[in-house]
C-alpha positions as CSV (number, residue, x, y, z in Angstrom):
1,X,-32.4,17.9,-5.7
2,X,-29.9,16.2,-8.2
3,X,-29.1,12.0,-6.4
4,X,-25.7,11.7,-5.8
5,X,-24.0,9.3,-8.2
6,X,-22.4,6.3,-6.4
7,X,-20.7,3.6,-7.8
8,X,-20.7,-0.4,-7.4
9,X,-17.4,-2.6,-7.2
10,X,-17.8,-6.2,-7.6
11,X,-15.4,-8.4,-6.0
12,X,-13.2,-7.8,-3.1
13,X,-9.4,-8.0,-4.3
14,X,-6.7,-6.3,-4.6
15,X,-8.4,-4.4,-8.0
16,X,-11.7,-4.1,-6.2
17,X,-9.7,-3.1,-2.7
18,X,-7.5,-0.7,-4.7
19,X,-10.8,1.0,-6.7
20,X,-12.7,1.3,-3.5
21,X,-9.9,3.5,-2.1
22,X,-8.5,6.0,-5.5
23,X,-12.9,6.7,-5.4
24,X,-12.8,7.5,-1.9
25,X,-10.2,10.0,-2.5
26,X,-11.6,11.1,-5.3
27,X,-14.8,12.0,-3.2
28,X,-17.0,9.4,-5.1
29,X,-19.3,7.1,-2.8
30,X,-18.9,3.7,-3.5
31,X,-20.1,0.0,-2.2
32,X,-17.6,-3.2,-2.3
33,X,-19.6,-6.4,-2.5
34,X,-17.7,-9.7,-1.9
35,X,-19.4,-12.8,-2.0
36,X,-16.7,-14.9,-0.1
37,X,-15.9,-15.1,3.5
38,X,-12.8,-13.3,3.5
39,X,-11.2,-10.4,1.5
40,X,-8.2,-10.9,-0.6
41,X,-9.3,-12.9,-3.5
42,X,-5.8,-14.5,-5.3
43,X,-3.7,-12.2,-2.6
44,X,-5.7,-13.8,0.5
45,X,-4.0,-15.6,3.7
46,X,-5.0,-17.3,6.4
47,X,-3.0,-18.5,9.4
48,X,-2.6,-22.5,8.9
49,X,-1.3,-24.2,12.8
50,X,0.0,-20.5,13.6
51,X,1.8,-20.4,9.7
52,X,1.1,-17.6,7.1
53,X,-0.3,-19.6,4.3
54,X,-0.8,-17.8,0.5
55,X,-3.3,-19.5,-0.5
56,X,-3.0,-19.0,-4.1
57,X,1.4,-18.7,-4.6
58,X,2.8,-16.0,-2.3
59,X,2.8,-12.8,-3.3
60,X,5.1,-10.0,-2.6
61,X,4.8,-5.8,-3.7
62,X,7.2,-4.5,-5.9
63,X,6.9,-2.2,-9.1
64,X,9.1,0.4,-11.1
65,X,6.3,2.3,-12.0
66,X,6.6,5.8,-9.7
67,X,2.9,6.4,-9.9
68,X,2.1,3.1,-8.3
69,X,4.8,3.6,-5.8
70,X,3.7,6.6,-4.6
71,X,-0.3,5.7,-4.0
72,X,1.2,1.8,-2.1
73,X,3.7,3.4,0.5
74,X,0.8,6.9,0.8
75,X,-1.3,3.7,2.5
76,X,1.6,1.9,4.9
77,X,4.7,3.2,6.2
78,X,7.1,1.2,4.7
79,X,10.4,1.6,7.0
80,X,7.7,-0.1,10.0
81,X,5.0,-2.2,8.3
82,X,7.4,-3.5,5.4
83,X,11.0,-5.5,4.8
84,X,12.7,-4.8,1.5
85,X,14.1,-8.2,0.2
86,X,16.3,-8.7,-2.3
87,X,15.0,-11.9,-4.9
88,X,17.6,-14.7,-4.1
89,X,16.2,-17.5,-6.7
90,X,17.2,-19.9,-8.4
91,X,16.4,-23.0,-10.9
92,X,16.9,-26.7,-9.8
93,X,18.0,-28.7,-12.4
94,X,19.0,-32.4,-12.8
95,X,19.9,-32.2,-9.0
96,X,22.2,-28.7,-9.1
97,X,21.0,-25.4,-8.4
98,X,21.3,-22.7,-11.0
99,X,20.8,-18.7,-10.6
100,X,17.8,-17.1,-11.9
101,X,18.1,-16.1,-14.8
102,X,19.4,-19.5,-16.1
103,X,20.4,-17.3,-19.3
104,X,22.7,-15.1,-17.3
105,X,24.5,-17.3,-15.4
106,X,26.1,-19.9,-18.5
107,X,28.9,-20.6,-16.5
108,X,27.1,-22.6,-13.9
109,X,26.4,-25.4,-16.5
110,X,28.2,-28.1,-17.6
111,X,31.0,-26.8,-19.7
112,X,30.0,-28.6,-22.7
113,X,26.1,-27.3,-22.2
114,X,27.3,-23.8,-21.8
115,X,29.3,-24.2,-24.9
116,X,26.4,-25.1,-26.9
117,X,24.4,-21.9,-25.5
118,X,27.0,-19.9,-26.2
119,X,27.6,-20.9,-30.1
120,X,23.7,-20.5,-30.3
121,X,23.5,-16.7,-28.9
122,X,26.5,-16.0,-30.8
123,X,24.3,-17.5,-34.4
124,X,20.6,-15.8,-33.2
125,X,22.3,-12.3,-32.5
126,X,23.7,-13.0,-36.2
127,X,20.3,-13.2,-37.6
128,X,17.6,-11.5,-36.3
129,X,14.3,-13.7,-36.6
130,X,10.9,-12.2,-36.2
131,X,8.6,-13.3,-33.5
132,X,5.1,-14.8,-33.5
133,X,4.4,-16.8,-31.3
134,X,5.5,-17.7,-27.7
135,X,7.5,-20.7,-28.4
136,X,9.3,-18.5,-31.3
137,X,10.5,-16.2,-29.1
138,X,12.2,-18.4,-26.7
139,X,14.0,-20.1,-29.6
140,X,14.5,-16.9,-30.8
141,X,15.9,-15.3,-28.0
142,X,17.4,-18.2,-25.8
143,X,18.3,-20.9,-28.5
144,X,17.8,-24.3,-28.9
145,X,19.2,-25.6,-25.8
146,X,18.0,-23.1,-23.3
147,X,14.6,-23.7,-24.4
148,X,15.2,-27.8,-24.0
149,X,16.2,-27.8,-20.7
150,X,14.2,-25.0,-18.7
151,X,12.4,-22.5,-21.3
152,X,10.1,-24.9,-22.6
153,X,9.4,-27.2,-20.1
154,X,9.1,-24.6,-17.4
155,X,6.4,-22.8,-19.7
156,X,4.7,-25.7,-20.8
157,X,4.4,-26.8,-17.1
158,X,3.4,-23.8,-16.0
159,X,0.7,-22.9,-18.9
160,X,-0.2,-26.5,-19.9
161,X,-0.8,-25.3,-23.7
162,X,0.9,-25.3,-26.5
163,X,3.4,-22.6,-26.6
164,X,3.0,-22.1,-30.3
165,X,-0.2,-21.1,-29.7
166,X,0.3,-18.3,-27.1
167,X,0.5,-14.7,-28.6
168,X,3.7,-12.8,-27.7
169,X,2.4,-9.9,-27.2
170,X,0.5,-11.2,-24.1
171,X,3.8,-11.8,-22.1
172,X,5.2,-8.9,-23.7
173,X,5.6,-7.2,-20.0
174,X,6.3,-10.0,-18.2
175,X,9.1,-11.5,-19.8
176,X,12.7,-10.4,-19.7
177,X,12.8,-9.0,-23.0
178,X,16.3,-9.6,-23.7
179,X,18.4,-10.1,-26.9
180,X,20.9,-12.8,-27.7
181,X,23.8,-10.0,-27.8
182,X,22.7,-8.4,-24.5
183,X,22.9,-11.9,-22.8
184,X,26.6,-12.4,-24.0
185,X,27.6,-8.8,-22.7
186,X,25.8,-9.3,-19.7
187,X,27.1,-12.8,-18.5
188,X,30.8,-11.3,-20.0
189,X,30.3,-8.2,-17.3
190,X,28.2,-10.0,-14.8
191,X,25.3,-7.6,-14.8
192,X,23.3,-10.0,-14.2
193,X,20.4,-8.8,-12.3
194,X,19.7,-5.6,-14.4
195,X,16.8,-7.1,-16.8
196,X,15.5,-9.7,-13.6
197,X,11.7,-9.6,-12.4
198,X,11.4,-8.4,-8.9
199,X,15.3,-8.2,-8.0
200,X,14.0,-6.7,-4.6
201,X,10.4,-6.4,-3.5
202,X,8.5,-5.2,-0.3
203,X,7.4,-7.7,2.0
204,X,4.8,-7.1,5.2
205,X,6.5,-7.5,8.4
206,X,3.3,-9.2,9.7
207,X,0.6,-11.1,7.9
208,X,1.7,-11.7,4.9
209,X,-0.6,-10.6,2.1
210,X,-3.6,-10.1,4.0
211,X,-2.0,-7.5,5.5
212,X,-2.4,-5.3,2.8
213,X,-5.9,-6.7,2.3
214,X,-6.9,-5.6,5.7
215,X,-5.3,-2.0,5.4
216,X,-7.1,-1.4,2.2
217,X,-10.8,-2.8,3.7
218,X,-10.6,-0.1,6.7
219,X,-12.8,3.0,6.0
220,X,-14.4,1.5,2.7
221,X,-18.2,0.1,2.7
222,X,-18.2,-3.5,2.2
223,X,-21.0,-5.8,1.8
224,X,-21.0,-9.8,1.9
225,X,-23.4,-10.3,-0.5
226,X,-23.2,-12.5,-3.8
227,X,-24.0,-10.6,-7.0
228,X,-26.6,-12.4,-8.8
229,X,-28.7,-10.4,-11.0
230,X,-27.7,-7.1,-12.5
231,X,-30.3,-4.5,-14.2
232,X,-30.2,-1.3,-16.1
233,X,-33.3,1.2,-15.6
234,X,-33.7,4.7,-15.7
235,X,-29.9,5.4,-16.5
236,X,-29.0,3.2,-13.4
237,X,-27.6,0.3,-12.9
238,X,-29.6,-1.9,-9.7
239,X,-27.7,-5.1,-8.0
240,X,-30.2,-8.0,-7.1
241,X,-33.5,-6.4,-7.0
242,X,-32.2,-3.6,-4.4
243,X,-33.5,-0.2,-4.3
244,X,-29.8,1.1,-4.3
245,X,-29.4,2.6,-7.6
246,X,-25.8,3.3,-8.8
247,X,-24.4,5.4,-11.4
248,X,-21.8,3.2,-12.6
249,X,-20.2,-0.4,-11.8
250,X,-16.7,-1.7,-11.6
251,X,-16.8,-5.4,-12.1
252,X,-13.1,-7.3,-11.2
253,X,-14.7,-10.5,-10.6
254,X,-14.4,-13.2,-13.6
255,X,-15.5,-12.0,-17.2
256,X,-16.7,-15.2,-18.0
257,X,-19.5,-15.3,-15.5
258,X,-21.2,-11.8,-16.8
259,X,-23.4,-13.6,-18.7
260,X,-25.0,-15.2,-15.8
261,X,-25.7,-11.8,-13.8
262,X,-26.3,-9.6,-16.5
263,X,-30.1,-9.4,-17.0
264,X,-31.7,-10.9,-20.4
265,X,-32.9,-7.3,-21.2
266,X,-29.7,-6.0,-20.2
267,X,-27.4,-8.1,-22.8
268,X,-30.4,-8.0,-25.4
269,X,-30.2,-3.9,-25.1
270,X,-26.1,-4.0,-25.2
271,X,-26.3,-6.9,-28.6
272,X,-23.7,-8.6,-26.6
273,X,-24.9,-12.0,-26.3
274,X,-22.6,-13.1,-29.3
275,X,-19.1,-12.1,-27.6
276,X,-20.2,-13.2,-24.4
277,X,-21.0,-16.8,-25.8
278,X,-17.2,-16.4,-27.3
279,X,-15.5,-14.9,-24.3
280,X,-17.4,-18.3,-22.2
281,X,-14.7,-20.1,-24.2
282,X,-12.1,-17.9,-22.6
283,X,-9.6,-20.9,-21.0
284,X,-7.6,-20.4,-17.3
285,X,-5.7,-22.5,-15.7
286,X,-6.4,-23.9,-12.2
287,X,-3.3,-23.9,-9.4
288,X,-2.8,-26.4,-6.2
289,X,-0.6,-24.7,-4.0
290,X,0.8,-26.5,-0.8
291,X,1.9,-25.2,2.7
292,X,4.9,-27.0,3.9
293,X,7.7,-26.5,6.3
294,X,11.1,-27.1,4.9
295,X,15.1,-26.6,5.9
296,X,16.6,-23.2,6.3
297,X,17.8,-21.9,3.1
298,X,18.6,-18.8,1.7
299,X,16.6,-19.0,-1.1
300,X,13.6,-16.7,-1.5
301,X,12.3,-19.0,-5.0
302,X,13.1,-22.3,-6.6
303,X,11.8,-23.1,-10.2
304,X,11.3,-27.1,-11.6
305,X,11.4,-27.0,-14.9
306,X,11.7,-31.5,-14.4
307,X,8.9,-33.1,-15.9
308,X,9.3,-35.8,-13.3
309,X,8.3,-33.3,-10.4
310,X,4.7,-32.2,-10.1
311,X,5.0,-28.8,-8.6
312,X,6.8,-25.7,-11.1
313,X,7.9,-23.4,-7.8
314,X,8.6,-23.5,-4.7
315,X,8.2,-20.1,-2.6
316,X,10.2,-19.7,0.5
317,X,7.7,-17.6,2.4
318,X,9.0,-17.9,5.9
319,X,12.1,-16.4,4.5
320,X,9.8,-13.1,3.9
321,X,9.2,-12.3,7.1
322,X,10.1,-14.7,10.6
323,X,6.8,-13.8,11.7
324,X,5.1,-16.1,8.8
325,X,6.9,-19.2,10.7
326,X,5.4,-20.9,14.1
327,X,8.2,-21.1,16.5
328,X,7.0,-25.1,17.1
329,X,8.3,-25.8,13.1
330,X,12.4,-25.4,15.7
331,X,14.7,-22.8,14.7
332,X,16.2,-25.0,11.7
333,X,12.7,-24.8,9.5
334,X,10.8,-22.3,7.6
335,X,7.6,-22.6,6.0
336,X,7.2,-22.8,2.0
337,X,4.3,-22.6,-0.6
338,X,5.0,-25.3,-3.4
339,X,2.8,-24.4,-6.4
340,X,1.1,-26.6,-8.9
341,X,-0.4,-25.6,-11.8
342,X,-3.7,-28.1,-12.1
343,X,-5.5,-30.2,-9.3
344,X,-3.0,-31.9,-7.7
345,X,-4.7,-34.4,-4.9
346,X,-2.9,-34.5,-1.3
347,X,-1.8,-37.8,-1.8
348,X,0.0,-37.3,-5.0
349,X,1.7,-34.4,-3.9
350,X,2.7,-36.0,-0.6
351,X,4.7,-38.6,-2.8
352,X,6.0,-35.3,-4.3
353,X,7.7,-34.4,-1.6
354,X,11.2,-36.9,-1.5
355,X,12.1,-35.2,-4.9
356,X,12.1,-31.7,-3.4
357,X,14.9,-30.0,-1.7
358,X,15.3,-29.4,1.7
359,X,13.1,-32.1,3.3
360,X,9.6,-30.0,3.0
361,X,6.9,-31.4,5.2
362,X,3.1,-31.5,4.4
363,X,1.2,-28.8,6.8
364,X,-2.3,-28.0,4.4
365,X,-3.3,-27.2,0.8
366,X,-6.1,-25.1,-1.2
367,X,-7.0,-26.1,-4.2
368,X,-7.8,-22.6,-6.5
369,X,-10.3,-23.4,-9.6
370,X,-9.2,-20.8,-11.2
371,X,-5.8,-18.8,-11.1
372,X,-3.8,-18.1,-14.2
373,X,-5.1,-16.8,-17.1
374,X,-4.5,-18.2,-20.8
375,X,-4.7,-15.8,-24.2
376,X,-4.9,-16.8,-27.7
377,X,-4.6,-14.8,-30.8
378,X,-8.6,-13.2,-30.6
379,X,-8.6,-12.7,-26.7
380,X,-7.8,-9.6,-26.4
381,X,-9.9,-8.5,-29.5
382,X,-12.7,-10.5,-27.7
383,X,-12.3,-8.4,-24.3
384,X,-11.7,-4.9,-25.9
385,X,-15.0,-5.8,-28.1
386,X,-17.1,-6.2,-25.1
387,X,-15.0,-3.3,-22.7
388,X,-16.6,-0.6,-25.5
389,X,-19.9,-1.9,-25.6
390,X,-20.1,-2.0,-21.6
391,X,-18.9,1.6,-21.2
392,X,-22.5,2.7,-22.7
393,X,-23.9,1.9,-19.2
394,X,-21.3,3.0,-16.9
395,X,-19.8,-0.8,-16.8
396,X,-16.1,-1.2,-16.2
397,X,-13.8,-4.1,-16.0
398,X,-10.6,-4.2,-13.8
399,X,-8.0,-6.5,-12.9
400,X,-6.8,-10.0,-13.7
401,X,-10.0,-12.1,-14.6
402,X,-12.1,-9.3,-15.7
403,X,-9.8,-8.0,-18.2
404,X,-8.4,-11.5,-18.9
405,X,-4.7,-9.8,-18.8
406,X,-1.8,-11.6,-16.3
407,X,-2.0,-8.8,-13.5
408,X,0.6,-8.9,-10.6
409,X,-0.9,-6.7,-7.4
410,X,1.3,-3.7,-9.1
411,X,-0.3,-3.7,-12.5
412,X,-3.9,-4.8,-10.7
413,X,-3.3,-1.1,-8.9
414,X,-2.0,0.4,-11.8
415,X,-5.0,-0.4,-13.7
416,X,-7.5,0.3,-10.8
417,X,-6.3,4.0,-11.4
418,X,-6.8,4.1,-15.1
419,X,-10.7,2.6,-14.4
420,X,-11.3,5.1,-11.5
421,X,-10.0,8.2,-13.9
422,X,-12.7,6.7,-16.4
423,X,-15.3,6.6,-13.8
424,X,-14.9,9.6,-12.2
425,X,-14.9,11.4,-15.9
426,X,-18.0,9.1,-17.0
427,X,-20.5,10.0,-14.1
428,X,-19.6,13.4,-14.1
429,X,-20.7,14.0,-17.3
């Protein structure tokens, strides 16, 4: 009688989540393991003196990609689980608030400032510079001056690298890939939220993120069990000694840590042991984020580019959904997740607090080791290198840390499809 082939997801967020449920509809058997407490991973909430808290930024569902669309609202019913939002943010700077996107909205700056950006778009879309690096393309694109007073500091707060040194084409997708012309046109005829990131996005009406987390754990088999040891014998793969045997493995957890799980055999069989000493060198940034309880204001995100203040955002969750507030905060405050990219201490970021807007109050923090990804020019060579190799035994990498790419939950589903396709061809065969 021919064994069943059943697969093995490591890691319980929204990739891992998300593979667990395209294999169940595609018939194929599969085991989540999670070694934490909780489900979620950098999505994950938890409910902080009766607050919603993200613990790692706050994170929203939105995506223009149809496919992706149509699998998220086939799981919740979005007229009664969801709110539909539209992104009110903007950029504090030297005291003021600007709209986001600072570049189209010129005529909230000082005259003389705006002046400057102006003559500079009119000179770039003149001549047309090619693009290496990062930091090239916001001079390229933005100018001098847009660059010196949010671009560049915002950036180099956020990713605490040098920006010469960060490949375009990494942030190809995530960047508002406008030209100096367009911005003129577009501040001329006040288009101004056609080329914005997430102008509206979905929002649960209860629970925040976790929500999602908990509608995408029903029905799948989960185990709480750290992955420590993985093997490859007789054309299976086996997790920890078990007697399960599995036909293939999704792995979403971090890429880095393969090395340590992997068996000795198993990496000596593959010849990987050289990239995977390389890909160790891999770098991420860690992220502090704060739960506070602030004014009511109509904002839904603020962005610090200041070097003088610690955190680079401020996210007005409570605005999301009333539900995310306590009722004992008084009906004049929300809650808000401040985000800091490093370990910021309690105490610092307490002393933080005066140079924010709207009088935020200190409720709880979580410290997150490891949150945003870094690239350099060989990363992605690195990770495709080892992807290949992998595929020989039925191993696949999806989402943010396992393919080292900077995944939002729409592009960690996205990519959970493209795996589960691969899978489903791969054991089949």
């Amino acid at each position: 009688m021919e064994e069943k082939s059943k697969v093995a997801i490591i890691g319980g967020g929204i990739s891992g989540l998300s593979c667990a449920n395209i294999l169940k509809e595609k018939n194929i058997e599969s085991t989540l393991f999670e070694k934490e407490n909780s489900l979620g991973g950098l999505i994950s909430c938890s409910i902080e003196s009766g607050n919603i808290f993200h613990r790692v930024g706050g994170h929203v569902f939105n995506t223009k990609k149809k496919h992706v669309l149509n699998w998220f609202w086939n799981k919740f019913d979005c007229e009664k689980e969801f709110v539909k939002a539209n992104r009110n943010a903007v950029i504090f700077l030297n005291g003021s608030f600007i709209n986001y996107p600072i570049e189209l909205n010129i005529n909230q700056l000082k005259r003389s400032l705006g002046e400057k950006v102006i003559n500079e778009l009119i000179e770039l879309s003149k001549n047309k510079k090619i693009s290496k690096s990062f930091e090239d393309f916001l001079f390229n694109n933005f100018g001098k001056t847009l660059y010196s007073i949010y671009f560049g500091k915002y950036n180099k707060k956020i990713w605490k690298r040098d920006l010469n040194k960060i490949p375009l084409e990494w942030l190809e997708d995530k960047l508002p890939m406008i030209k100096p012309q367009e911005i003129l046109i577009q501040n001329i005829y006040s288009t101004k939220k056609d080329n914005m990131a997430h102008s509206s996005f979905y929002y649960p009406k209860k629970g925040g993120s976790q929500f999602i987390v908990e509608r995408l754990s029903k029905d799948i088999v989960i185990e709480k069990n750290n992955i420590d040891k993985i093997s490859y014998k007789n054309k299976h793969l086996i997790l920890n000694n078990g007697k399960e045997k599995y036909s293939g493995l999704i792995y979403t957890g971090d890429i880095r840590d393969i090395k340590n799980i992997f068996t000795n055999e198993l990496i000596e069989e593959l010849e990987i042991k050289e990239i995977l000493n390389k890909i160790d060198n891999l770098e991420s940034n860690s992220t502090s984020t704060f739960l506070c309880e602030c004014d009511k204001n109509e904002y839904s995100w603020i962005y610090f580019p200041s070097e003088d203040i610690k955190p680079h955002r401020m996210i007005m969750t409570g605005n999301f959904s009333n539900t995310n507030n306590n009722k004992n905060i008084g009906k004049n405050r929300i809650t808000c997740t401040v985000e800091c990219s490093g370990e910021v201490k309690k105490e610092i970021f307490i002393n933080e607090l005066k140079k924010l807007p709207f009088n935020p109050k200190f409720i709880t923090y979580n410290y997150c080791k490891n949150s945003y990804i870094v690239h350099n020019s060989k990363t992605r060579f690195l990770v495709d290198s080892l992807r290949k190799v992998l595929l020989k035994k039925n191993i696949f990498l999806c989402g943010r840390f396992a393919e080292w790419e900077y995944f939002n939950m729409d592009n960690a589903i996205e990519s959970a499809m493209k795996i589960c396709s691969s899978v489903e061809s791969c054991i089949k065969l």
